[in-house]
N, CA, C and O atoms as CSV, one atom per row, in Angstrom:
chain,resi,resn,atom,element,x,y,z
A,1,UNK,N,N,5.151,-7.315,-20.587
A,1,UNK,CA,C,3.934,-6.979,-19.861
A,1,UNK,C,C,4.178,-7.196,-18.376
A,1,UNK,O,O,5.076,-8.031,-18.264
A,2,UNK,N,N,3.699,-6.741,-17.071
A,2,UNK,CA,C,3.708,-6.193,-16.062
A,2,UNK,C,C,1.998,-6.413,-15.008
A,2,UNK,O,O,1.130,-5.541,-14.983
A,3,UNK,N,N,1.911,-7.598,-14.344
A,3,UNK,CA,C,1.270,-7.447,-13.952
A,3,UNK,C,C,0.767,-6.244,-12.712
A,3,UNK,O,O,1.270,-6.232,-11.589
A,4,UNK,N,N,-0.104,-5.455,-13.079
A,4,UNK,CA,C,-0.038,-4.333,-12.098
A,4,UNK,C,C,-0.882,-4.697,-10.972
A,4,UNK,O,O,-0.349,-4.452,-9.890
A,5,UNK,N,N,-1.892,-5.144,-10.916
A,5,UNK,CA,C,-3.288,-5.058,-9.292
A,5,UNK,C,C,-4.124,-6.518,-9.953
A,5,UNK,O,O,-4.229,-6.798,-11.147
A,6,UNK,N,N,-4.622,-7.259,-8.848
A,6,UNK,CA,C,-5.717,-7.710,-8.715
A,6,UNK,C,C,-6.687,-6.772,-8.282
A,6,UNK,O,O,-6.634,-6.038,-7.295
A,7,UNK,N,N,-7.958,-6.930,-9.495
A,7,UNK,CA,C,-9.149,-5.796,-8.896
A,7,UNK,C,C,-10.473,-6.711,-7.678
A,7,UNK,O,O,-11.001,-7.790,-7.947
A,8,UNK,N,N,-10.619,-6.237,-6.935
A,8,UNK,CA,C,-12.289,-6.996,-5.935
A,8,UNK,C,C,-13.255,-7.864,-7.094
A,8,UNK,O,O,-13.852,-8.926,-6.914
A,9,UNK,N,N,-13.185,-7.025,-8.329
A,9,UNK,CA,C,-14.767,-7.525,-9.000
A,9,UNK,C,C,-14.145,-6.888,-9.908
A,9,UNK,O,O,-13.076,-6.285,-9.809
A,10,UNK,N,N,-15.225,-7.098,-11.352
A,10,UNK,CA,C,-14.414,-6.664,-13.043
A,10,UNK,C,C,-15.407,-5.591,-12.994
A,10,UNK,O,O,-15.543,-5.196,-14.152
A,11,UNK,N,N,-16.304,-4.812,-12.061
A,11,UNK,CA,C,-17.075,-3.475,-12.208
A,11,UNK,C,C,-15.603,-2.637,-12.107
A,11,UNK,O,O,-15.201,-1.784,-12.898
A,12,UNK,N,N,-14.861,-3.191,-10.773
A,12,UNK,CA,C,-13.801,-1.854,-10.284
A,12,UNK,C,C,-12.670,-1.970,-11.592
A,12,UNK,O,O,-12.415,-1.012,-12.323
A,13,UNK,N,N,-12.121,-3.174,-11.717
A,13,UNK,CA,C,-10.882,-3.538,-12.657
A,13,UNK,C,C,-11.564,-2.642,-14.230
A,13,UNK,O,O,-10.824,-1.955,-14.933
A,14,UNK,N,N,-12.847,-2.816,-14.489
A,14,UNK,CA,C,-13.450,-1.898,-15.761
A,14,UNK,C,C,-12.999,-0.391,-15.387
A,14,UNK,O,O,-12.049,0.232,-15.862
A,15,UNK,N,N,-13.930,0.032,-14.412
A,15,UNK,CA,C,-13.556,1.605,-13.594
A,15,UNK,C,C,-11.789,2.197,-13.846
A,15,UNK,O,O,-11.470,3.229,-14.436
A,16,UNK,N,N,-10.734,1.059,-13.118
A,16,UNK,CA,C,-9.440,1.294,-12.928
A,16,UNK,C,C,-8.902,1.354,-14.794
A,16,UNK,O,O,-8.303,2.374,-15.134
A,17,UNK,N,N,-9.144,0.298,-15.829
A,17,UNK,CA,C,-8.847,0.166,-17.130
A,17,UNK,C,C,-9.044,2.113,-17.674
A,17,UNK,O,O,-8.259,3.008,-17.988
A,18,UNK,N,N,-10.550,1.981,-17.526
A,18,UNK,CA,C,-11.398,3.358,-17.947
A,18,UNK,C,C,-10.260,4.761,-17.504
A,18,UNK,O,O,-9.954,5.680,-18.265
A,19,UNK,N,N,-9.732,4.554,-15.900
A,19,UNK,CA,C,-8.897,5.535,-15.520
A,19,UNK,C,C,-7.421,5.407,-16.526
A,19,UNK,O,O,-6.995,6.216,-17.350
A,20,UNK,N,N,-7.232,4.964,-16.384
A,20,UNK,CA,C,-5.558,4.178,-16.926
A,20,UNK,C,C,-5.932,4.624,-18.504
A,20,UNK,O,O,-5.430,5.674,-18.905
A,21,UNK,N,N,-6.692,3.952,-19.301
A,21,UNK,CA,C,-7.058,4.536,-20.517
A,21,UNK,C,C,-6.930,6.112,-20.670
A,21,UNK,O,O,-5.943,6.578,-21.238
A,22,UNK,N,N,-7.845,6.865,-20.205
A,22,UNK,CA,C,-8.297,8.180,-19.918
A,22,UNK,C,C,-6.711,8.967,-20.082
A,22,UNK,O,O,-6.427,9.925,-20.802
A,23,UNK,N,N,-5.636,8.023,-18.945
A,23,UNK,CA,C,-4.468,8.963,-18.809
A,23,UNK,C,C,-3.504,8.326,-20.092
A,23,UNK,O,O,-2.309,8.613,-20.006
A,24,UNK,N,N,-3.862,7.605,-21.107
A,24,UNK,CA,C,-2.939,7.274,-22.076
A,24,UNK,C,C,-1.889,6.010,-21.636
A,24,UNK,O,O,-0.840,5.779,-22.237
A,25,UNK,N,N,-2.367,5.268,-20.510
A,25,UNK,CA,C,-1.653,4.053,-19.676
A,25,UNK,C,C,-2.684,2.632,-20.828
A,25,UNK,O,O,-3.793,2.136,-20.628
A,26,UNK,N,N,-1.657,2.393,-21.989
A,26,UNK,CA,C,-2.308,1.317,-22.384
A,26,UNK,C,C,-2.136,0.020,-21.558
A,26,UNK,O,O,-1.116,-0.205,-20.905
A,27,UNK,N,N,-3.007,-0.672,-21.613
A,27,UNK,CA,C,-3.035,-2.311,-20.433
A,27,UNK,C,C,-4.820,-3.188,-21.071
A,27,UNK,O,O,-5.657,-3.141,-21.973
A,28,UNK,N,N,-4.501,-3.835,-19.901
A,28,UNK,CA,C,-5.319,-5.637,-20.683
A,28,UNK,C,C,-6.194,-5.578,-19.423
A,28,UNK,O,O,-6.065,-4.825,-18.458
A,29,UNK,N,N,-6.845,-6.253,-19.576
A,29,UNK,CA,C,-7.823,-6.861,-18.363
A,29,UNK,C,C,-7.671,-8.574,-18.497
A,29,UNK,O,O,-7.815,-9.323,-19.463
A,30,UNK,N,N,-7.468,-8.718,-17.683
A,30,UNK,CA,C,-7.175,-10.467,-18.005
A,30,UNK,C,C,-8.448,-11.056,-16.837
A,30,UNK,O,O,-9.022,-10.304,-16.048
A,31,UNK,N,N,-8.678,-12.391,-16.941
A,31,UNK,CA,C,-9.450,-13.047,-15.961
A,31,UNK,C,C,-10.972,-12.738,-15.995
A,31,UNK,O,O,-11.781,-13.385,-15.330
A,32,UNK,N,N,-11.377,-11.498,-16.976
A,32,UNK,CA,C,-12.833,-10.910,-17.151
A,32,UNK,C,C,-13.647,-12.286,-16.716
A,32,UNK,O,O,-14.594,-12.190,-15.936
A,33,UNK,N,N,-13.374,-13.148,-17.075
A,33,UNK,CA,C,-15.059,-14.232,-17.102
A,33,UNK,C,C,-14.743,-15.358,-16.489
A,33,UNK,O,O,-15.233,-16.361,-17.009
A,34,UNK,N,N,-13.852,-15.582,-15.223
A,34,UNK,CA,C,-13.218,-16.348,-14.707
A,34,UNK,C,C,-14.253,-16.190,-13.404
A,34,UNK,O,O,-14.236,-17.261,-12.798
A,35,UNK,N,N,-14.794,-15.610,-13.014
A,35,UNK,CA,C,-15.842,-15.736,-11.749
A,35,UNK,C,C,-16.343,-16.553,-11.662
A,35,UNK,O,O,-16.454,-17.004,-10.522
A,36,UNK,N,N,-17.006,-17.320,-12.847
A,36,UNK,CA,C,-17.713,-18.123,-13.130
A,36,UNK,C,C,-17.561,-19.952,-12.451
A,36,UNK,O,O,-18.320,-20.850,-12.087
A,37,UNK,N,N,-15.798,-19.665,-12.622
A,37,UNK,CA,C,-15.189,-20.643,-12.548
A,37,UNK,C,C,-14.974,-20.845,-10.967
A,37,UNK,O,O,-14.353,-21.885,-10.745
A,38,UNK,N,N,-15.280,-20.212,-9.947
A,38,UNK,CA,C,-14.915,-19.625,-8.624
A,38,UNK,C,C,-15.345,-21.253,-8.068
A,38,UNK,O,O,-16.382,-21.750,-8.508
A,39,UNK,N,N,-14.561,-21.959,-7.173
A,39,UNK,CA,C,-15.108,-23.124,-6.939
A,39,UNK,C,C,-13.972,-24.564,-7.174
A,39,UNK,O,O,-13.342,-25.406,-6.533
A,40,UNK,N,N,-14.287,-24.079,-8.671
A,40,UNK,CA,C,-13.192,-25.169,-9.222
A,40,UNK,C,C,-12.457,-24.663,-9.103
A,40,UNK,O,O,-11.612,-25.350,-8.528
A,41,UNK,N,N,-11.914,-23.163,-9.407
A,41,UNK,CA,C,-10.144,-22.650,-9.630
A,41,UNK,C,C,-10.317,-21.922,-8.608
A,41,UNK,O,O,-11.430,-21.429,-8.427
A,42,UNK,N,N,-9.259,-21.680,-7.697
A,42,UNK,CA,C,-9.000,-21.468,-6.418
A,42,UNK,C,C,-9.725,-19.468,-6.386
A,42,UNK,O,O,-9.517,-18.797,-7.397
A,43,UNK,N,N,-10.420,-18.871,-5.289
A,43,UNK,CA,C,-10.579,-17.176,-5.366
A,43,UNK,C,C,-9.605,-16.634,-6.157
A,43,UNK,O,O,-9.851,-15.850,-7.073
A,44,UNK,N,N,-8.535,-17.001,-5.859
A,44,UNK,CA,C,-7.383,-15.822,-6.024
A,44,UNK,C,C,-7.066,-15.821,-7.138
A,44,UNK,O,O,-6.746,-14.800,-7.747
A,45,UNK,N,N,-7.094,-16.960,-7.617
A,45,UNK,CA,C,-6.487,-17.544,-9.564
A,45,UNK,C,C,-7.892,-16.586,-10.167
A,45,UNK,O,O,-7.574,-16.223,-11.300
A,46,UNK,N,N,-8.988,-16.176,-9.901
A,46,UNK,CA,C,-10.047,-16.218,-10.252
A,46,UNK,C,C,-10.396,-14.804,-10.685
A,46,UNK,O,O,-11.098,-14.571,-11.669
A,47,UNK,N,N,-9.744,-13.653,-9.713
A,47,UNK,CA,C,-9.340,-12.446,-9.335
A,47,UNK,C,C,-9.511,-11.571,-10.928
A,47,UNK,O,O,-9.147,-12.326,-11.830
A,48,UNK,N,N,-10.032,-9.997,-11.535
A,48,UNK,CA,C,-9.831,-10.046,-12.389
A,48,UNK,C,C,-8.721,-9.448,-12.020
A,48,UNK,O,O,-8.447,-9.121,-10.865
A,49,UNK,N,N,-7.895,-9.249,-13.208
A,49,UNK,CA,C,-5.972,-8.487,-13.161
A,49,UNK,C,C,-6.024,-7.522,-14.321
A,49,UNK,O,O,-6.568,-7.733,-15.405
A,50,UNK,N,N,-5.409,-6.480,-13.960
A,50,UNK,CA,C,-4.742,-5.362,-15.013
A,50,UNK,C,C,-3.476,-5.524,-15.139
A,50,UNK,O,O,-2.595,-5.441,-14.283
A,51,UNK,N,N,-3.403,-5.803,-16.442
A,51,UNK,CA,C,-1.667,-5.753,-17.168
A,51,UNK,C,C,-1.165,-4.736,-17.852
A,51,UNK,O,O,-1.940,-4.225,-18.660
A,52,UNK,N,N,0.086,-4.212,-17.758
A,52,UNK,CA,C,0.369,-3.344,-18.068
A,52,UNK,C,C,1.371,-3.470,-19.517
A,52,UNK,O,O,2.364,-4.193,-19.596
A,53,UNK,N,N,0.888,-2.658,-20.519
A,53,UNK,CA,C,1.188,-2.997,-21.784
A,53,UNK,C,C,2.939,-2.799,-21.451
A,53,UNK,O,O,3.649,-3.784,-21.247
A,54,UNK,N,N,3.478,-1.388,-21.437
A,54,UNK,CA,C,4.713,-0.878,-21.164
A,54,UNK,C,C,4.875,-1.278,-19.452
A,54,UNK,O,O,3.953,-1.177,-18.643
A,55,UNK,N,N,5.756,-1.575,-19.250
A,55,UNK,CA,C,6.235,-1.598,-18.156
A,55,UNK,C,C,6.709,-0.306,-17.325
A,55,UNK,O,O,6.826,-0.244,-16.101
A,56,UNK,N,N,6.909,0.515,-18.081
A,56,UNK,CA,C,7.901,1.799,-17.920
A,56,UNK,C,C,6.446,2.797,-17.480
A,56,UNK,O,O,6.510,3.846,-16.839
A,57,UNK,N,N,5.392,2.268,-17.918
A,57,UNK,CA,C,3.945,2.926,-16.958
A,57,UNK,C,C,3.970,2.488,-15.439
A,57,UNK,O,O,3.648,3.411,-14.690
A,58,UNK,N,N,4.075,2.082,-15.224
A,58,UNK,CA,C,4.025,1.145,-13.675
A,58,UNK,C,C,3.796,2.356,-12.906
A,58,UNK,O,O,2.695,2.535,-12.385
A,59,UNK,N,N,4.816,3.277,-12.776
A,59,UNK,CA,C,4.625,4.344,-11.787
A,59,UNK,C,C,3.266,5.281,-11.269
A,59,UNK,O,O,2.549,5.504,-10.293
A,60,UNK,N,N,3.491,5.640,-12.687
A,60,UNK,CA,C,1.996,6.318,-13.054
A,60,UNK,C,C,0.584,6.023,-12.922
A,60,UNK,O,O,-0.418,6.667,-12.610
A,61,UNK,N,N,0.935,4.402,-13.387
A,61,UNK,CA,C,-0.509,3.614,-13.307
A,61,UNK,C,C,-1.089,3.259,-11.857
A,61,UNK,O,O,-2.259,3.201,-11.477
A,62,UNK,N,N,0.337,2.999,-11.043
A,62,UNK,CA,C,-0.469,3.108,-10.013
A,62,UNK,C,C,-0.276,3.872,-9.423
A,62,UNK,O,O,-0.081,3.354,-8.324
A,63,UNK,N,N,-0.125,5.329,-9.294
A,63,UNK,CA,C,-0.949,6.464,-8.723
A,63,UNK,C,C,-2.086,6.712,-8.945
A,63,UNK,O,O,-2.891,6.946,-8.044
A,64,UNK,N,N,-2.390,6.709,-10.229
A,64,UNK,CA,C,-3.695,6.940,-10.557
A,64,UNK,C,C,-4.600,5.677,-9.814
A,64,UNK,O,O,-5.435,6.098,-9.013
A,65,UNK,N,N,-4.557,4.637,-9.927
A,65,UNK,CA,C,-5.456,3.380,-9.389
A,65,UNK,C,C,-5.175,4.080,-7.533
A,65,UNK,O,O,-6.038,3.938,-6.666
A,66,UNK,N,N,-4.103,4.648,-7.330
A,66,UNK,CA,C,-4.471,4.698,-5.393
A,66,UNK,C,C,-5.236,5.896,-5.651
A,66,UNK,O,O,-6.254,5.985,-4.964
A,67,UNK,N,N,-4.958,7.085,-6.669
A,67,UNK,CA,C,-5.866,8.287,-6.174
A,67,UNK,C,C,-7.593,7.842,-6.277
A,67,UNK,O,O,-8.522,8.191,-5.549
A,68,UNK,N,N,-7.581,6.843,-7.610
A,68,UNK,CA,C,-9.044,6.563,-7.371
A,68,UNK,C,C,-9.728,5.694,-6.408
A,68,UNK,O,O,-10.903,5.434,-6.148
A,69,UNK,N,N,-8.748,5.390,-6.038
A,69,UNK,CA,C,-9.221,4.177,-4.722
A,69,UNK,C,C,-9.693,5.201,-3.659
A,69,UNK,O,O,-10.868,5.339,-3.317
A,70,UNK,N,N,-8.619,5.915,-3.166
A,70,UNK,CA,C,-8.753,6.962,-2.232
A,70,UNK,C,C,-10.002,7.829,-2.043
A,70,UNK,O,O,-10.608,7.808,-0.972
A,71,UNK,N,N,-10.459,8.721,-3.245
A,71,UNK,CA,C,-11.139,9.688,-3.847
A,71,UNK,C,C,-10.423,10.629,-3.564
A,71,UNK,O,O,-9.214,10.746,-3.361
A,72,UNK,N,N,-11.628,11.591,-3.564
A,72,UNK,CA,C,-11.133,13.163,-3.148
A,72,UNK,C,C,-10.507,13.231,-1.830
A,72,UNK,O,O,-10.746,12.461,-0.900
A,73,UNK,N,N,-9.602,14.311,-1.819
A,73,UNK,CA,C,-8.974,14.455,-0.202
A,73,UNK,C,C,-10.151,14.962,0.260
A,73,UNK,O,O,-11.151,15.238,-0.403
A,74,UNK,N,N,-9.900,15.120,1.975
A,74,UNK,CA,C,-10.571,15.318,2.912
A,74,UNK,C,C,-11.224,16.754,2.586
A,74,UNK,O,O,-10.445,17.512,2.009
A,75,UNK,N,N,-12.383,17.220,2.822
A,75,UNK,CA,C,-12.661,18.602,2.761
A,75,UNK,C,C,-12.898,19.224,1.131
A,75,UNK,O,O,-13.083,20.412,0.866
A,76,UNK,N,N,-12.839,18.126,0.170
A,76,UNK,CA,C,-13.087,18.532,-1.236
A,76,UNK,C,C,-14.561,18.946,-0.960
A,76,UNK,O,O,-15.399,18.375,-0.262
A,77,UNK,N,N,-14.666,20.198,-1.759
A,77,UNK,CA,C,-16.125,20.843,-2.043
A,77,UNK,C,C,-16.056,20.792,-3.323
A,77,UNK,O,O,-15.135,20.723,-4.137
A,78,UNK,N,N,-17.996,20.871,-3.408
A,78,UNK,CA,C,-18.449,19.998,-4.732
A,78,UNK,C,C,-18.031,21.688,-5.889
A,78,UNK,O,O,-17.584,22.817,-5.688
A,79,UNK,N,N,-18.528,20.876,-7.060
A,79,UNK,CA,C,-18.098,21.920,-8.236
A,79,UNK,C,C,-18.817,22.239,-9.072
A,79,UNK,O,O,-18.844,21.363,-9.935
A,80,UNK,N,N,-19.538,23.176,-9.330
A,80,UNK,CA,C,-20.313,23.861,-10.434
A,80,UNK,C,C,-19.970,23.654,-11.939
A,80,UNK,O,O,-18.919,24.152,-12.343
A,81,UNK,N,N,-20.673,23.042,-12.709
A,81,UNK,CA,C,-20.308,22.706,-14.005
A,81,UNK,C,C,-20.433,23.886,-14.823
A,81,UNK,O,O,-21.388,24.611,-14.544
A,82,UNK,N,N,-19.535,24.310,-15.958
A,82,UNK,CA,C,-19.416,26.436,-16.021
A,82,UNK,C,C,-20.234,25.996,-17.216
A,82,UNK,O,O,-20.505,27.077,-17.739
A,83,UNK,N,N,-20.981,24.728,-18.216
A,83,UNK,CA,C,-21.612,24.676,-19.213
A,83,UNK,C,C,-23.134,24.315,-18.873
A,83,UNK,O,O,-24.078,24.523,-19.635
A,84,UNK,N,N,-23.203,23.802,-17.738
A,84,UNK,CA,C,-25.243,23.932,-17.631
A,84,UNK,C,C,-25.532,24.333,-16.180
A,84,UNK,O,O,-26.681,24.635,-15.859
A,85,UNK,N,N,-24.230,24.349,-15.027
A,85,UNK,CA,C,-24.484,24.867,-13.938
A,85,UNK,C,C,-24.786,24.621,-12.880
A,85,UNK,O,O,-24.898,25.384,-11.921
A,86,UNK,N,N,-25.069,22.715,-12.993
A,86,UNK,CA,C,-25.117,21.709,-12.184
A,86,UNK,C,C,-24.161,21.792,-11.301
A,86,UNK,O,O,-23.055,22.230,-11.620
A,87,UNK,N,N,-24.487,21.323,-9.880
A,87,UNK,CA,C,-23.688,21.181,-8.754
A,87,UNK,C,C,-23.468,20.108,-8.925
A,87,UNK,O,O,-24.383,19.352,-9.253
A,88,UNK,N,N,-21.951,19.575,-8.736
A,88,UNK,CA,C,-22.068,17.909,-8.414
A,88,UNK,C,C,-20.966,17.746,-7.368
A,88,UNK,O,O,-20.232,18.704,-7.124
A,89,UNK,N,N,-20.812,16.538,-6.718
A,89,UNK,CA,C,-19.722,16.076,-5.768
A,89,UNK,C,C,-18.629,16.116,-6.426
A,89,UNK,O,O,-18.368,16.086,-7.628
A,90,UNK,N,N,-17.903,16.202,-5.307
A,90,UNK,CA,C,-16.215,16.720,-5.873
A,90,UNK,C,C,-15.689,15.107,-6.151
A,90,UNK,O,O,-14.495,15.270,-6.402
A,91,UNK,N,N,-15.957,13.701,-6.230
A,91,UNK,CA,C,-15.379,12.784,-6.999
A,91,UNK,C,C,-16.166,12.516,-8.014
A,91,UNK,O,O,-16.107,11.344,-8.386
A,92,UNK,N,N,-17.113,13.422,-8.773
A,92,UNK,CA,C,-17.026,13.332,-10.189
A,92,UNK,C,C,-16.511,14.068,-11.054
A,92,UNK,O,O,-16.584,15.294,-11.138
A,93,UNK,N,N,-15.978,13.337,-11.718
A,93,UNK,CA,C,-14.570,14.031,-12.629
A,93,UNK,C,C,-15.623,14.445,-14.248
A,93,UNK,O,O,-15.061,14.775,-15.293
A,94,UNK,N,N,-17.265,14.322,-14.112
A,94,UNK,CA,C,-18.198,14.786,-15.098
A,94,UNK,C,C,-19.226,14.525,-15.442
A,94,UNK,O,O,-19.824,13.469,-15.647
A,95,UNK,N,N,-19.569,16.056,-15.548
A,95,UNK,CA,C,-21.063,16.540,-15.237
A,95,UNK,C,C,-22.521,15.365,-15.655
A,95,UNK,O,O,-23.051,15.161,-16.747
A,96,UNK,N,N,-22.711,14.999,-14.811
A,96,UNK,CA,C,-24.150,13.607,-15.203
A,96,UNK,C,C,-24.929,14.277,-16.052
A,96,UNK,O,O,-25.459,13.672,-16.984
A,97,UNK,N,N,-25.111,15.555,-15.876
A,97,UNK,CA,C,-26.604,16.424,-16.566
A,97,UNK,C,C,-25.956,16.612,-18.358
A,97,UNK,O,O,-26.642,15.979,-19.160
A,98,UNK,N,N,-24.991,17.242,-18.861
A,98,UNK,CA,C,-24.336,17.354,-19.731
A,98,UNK,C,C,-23.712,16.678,-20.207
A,98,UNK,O,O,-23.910,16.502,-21.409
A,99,UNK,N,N,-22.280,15.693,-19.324
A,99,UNK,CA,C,-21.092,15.203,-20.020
A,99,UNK,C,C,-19.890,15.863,-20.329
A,99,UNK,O,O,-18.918,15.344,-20.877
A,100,UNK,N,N,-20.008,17.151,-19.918
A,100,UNK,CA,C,-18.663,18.207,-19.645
A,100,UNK,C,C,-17.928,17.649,-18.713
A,100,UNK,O,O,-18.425,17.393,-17.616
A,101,UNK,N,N,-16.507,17.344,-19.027
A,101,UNK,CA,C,-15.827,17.235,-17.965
A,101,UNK,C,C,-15.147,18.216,-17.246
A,101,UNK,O,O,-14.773,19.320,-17.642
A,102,UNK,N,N,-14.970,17.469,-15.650
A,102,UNK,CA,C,-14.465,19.052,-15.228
A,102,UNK,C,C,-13.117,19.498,-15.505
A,102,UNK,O,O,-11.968,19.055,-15.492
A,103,UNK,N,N,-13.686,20.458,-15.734
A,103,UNK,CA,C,-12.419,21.940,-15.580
A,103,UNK,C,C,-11.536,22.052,-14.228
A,103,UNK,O,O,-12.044,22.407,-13.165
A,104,UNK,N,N,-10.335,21.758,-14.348
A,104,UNK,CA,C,-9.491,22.456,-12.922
A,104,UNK,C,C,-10.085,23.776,-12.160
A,104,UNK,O,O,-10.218,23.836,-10.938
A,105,UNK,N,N,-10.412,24.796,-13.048
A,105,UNK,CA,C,-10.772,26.035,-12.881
A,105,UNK,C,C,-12.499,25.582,-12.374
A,105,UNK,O,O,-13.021,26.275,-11.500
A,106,UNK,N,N,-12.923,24.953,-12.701
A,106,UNK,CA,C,-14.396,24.859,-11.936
A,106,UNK,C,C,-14.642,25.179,-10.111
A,106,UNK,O,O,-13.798,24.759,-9.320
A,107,UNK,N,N,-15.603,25.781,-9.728
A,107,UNK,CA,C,-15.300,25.463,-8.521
A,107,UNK,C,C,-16.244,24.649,-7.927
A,107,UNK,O,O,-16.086,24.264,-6.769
């Protein structure tokens, strides 16, 4: 196992798991309920962490964790969902109104 990132908070480290999952990057969340402890055990010990099951993911895993950090490049326009027709912003990767995810081909 491979420690990959300390996440800010276990909302983002959930978010980053959810991405990593999604692309077939199995990994752990370690530290989930350690906030608690913030005080007695030093911030940083406290931190939640993503571990990486295979090591041989590393690459991958973190591209994906910088593209979502990042978002969309500069100048992304939003995208029409082609199953109910909803407009949405170009860093959702699916449709709030439906649950279709997007299509490459969407515009």
């Amino acid at each position: 196992m491979l420690k990959l990132v300390r996440a800010p908070n276990v909302v983002i480290a959930q978010h980053w798991m959810n991405i990593l999952a999604t692309a077939g990057v199995p990994c752990e969340l370690h530290n989930r309920y350690l906030s608690g402890a913030m005080g007695e055990i030093p911030a940083e010990q406290c931190a939640p962490e993503i571990w990486l099951v295979d090591e041989r993911d590393e690459t991958l895993a973190r591209k994906l964790i910088a593209d979502a950090t990042s978002g969309p490049p500069p100048g992304a326009r939003p995208w029409r969902c082609a199953q109910c027709g909803e407009t949405l912003e170009p860093q959702f990767t699916v449709c709030w109104q439906c649950g279709r995810e997007r299509d490459p081909l969407d515009d």
